[in-house]
N, C-alpha and C positions, 0 to 999 in steps of 0.2 A: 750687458747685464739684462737688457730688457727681452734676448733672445733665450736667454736662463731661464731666466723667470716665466717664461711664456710655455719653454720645456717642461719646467717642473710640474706647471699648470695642466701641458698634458698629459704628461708621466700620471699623473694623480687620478687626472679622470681617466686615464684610461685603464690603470690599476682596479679603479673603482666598478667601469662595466662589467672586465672580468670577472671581478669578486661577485658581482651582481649577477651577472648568468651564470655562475657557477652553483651560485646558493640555489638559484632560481630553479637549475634543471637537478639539482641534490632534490629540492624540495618536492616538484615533480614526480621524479623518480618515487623519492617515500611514498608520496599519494599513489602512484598508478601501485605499486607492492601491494600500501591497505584496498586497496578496492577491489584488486585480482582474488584475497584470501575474502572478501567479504562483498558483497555486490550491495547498492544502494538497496533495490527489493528488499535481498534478505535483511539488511539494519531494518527497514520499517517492520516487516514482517516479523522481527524478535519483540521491538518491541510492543505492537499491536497484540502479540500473544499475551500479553501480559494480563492476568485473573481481573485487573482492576482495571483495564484500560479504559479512558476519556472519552467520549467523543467530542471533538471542539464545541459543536452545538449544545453539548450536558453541562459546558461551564458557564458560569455569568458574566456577561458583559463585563461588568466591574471589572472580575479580576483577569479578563485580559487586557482591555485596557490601561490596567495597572502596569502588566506585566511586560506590556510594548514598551510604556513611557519610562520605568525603570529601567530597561533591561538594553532598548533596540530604536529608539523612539522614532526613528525612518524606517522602521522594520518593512514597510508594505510598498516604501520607496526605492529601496537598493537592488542589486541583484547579487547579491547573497557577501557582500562588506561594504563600510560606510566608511570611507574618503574622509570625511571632517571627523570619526572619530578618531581614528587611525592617526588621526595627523593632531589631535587634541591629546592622544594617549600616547605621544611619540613626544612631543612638548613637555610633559609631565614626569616621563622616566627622562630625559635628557637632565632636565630642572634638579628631580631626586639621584639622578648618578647612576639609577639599574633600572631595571624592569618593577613598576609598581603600576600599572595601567596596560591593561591589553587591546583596549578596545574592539573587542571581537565582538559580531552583530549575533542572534538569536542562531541564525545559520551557522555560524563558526563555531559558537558554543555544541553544538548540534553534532556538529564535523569532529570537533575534538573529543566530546564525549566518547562518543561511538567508533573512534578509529585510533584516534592518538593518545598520546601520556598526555601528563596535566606539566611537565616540566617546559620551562620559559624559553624555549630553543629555537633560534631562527629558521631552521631547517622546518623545524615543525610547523613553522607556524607559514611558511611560505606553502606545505603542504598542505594545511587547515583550508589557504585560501583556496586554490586547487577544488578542491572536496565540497567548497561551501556553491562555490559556480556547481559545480554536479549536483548539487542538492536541488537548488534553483529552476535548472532547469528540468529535474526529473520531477518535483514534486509542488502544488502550489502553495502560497504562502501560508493558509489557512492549515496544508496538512503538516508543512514544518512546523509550526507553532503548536498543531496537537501532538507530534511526534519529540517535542522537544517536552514539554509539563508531564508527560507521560515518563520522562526518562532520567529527569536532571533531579537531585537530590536535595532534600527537606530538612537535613537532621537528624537522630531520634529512630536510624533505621526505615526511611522512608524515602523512595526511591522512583514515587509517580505523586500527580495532585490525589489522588483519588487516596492511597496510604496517607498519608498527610492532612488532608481536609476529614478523614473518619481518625486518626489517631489523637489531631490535636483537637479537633471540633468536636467529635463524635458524629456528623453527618457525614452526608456526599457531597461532592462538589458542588451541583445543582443547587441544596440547600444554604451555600453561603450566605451570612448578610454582606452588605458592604463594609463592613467595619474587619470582618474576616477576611476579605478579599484584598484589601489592601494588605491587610496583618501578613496575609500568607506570601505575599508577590515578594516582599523583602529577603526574604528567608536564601531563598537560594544562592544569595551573592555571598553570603560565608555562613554556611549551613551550622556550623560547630556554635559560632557566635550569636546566631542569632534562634536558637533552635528555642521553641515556645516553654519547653520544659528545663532546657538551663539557664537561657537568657530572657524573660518575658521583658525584664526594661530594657534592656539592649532593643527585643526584636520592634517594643512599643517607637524607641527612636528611630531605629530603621521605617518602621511603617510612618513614620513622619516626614522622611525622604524621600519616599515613595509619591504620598501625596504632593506635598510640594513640585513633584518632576511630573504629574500629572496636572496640576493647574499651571504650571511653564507650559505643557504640550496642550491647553488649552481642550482639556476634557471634561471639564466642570464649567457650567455658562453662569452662573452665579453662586452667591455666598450659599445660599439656602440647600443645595444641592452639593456643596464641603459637606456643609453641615448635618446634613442626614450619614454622612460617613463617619464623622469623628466621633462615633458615641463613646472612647476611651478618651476622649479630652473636654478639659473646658469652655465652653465657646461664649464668644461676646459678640455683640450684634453687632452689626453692620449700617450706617447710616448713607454711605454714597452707592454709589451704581457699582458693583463690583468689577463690571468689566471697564471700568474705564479706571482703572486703577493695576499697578504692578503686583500681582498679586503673589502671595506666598501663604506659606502656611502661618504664619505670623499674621496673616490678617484673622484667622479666626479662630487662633489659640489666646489665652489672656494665661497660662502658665508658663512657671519659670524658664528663661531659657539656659542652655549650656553652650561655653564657644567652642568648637572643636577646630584645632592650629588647622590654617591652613586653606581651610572648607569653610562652605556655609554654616548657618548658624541651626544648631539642632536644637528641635523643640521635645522636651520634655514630656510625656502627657499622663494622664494617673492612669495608674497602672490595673490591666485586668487580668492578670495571669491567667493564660492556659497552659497544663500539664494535660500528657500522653495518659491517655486511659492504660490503665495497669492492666 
């Protein structure tokens, strides 16, 4: 029995390599096809062309750092995927039964934009990783981050920061306050849903997740310096040392809160609707 069972055990895993190098070299294959019809240069070089293009130096602090701690928040540590989210977003769809987490870093989003379909396919996504190591090492961190807000979509027909911060603000990116710069970091994780002109409360609670994933990632060294961010919320003072405290965005909202199953707890904040200039 116990020579059965020890069979089966290999039968299994060794079922399991092949399947695993078979995906692995499919996946491959995809990536070398998109890169043969499209060479990394020319992706930058299209999107560089663009009327509106960024330069990483013309945005604000803020709203990169927003957009790391939302989006990548090891962005400037991996070399182009993150192991713990991977294995965080792997946990999560096991948990829900399908695909509900992708955990793909700044670079992957980047990868797939520009090369692959948006459809949940193994293949694809083994080629994504492929693509994201090539990104990595052709280009530096600072230029995938401009080449990624320059390309990834807003909403409302907007399809860099620069469309986006003049549609929904009426400025440039440079002119953001911090209150916009968070506002704006949310937006991209479900453009439809969170777009300034159909959802402004929806995007108001996103940009409250945003913050939050920004004082976990320890970008805010005290309350006073939240607090110059939230000008769409209520705030209440603060009486201990903030950093010796767990902090959240519940520390300096005093507005209602909503539970959302499942997740952390979403804070609410009064509402300052922007709409897209006509």
């Amino acid at each position: 029995m116990k020579k059965l069972i020890l069979s089966l055990i290999l039968l299994v895993f060794a079922g399991t390599m092949c399947l695993g190098g078979y995906l692995t070299m499919k996946g491959y294959n995809y990536y070398r096809e998109a890169i043969s019809e499209k060479s990394l240069r020319d992706m930058a070089l299209n999107i560089r062309s663009k009327e509106n293009y960024t330069s990483i130096d013309d945005l604000p602090q803020m709203y990169k750092n927003a957009v790391v701690a939302v989006e990548d928040k090891r962005f400037y540590d991996h070399n182009g995927i993150d192991i713990l989210a991977i294995g965080r977003a792997l946990w999560h769809d096991i948990e829900a039964g399908s695909f509900v987490e992708g955990g793909s870093t700044i670079t992957q989003q980047l990868a797939k934009n520009q090369y692959f379909s948006q459809d949940k396919d193994i293949t694809r996504k083994i080629a994504e990783v492929f693509m994201a190591f090539d990104i990595e090492k052709t280009f530096t961190k600072d230029e995938i981050l401009e080449l990624y807000l320059n390309s990834i979509y807003f909403g409302n027909n907007y399809y860099c920061v620069a469309d986006a911060s003049m549609g929904y603000f009426g400025k440039e990116p440079a002119q953001m306050n911090d209150d916009e710069c968070t506002l704006l970091a949310g937006i991209p994780n479900a453009p439809s849903v969170y777009a300034l002109n159909v959802n402004p409360d929806l995007a108001r609670q996103r940009q409250a997740q945003v913050i939050d994933q920004m004082i976990s990632c320890g970008y805010f060294e005290d309350g006073s310096s939240v607090r110059s961010v939230l000008t769409g919320f209520h705030i209440q003072s603060l009486n201990k040392s903030d950093r010796e405290r767990n902090l959240s965005l519940s520390d300096f909202c005093d507005t209602p809160l909503i539970s959302r199953p499942c997740r952390s707890i979403v804070f609410v904040p009064l509402l300052r609707p922007y709409c897209a200039k006509k």
